[in-house]
C-alpha positions, 0 to 999 in steps of 0.5 A: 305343638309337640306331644306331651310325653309322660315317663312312668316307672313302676316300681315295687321294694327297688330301693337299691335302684331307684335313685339311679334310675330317676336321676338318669331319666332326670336328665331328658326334662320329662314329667315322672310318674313313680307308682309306688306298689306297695314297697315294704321298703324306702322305696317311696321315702327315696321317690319323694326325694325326687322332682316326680309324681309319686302315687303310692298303692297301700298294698302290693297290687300287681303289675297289670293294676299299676300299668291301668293306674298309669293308663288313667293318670296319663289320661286324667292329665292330657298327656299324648303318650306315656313312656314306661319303664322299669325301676330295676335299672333293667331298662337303659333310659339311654334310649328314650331319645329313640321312643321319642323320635318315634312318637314324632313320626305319629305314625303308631300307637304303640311303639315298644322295646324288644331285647331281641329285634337285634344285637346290641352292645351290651346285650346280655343273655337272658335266663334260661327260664325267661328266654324260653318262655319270652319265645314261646308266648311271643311264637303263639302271640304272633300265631294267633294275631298274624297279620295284626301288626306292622311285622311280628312280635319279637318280645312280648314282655318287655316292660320299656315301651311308648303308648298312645294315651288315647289309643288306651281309652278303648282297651278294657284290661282287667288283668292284675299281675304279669300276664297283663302283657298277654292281654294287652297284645290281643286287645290290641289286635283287637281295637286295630292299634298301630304297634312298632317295636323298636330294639333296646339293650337286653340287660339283666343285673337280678336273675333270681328276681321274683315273679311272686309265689305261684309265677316262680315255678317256670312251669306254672308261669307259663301255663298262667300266660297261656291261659290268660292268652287263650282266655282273651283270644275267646273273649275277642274272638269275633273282632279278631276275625278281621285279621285272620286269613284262613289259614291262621286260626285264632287258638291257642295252644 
């Protein structure tokens, strides 16, 4: 039997996009989660308009609380695996054929986009700010968890990637806002997951797009990300010891 696979889209004021983008991933026959995150906009009003499961957060909760609400959903209803991507039409949902050959192999339990694995057509260059940035949390990221995964990171944030329903049962993620992926990455390590990264098409259409109040500032969004990576690298210091050679140790800059 063929695994099921759940697509989920978090989503937050995208009331310009969201039509095009369901409508897009409509077009594979595959189950929709919309996680509403407390749109002040018609975000949720246009959803509803579509084939999809919508569940809507009273308030804006954040980007790690949605990506655990979608961890459960998946969980609650049996599905194998979940596919995520954005709903700012950032994510080409053209290439979810190739997550889904990969989910086939059953060889991983994540399978995630990089904008940066490869060139592709229709690459664009990223903001300075987050390009920047992207490198260094993926630089420290592959320092500090060397020998974790098939080959080193090359994108540490893309939000389009493919996971194990399953393989999430075990991770004990407490991260709220966009530092999630930080915290993802070691617990991770930790628990032994099978990753893969795939490369996807490097699009940005909003690079004035907010991260919130304090994340807006580079400098202070960066120094979050450390510290959240740091944080959970001392926190799972001691099932991270079975992967690091002497001469890698677990710090972080």
């Amino acid at each position: 039997m063929p695994p099921r696979v759940l697509i989920a889209v978090p989503a937050f004021n995208e009331e310009r996009t969201v039509d095009r983008v369901l409508e897009r991933i409509s077009a594979f026959g595959l189950p929709t989660l919309v996680i509403d995150d407390g749109s002040s906009d018609s975000t949720a009003a246009k959803v509803a308009a579509h084939p999809v499961e919508l569940v809507r957060h009273a308030r804006n909760e954040g980007y790690g609380v949605v990506m655990r609400a979608i961890f459960a959903w998946a969980a609650h209803r049996d599905f194998d695996w979940v596919i995520t991507m954005d709903c700012d039409d950032q994510h080409e949902p053209g290439f979810i054929p190739d997550f889904l050959r990969e989910i086939a192999l059953g060889d991983v339990d994540v399978v995630s986009g990089s904008r940066y694995l490869t060139s592709l057509p229709g690459d664009v260059a990223a903001p300075a700010d987050r390009s920047t940035i992207n490198r260094t949390i993926t630089a420290e990221i592959n320092e500090v968890l060397c020998g974790a995964f098939e080959r080193p990171l090359t994108d540490s944030f893309c939000g389009f990637k493919a996971y194990r329903v399953h393989a999430c049962h075990a991770l004990r993620l407490t991260a709220t806002g966009y530092d999630f992926p930080m915290q993802f990455w070691v617990q991770a390590a930790a628990n032994r997951l099978r990753v893969r990264e795939i490369p996807v098409v490097r699009i940005y259409l909003d690079v004035k797009r907010s991260f919130g109040s304090e994340l807006d500032d580079p400098t202070r969004r960066l120094a979050v990300y450390r510290s959240t990576l740091a944080t959970e690298v001392e926190r799972c210091a001691a099932r991270l010891r079975h992967l690091q050679p002497k001469t890698c140790a677990v710090r972080c800059a």
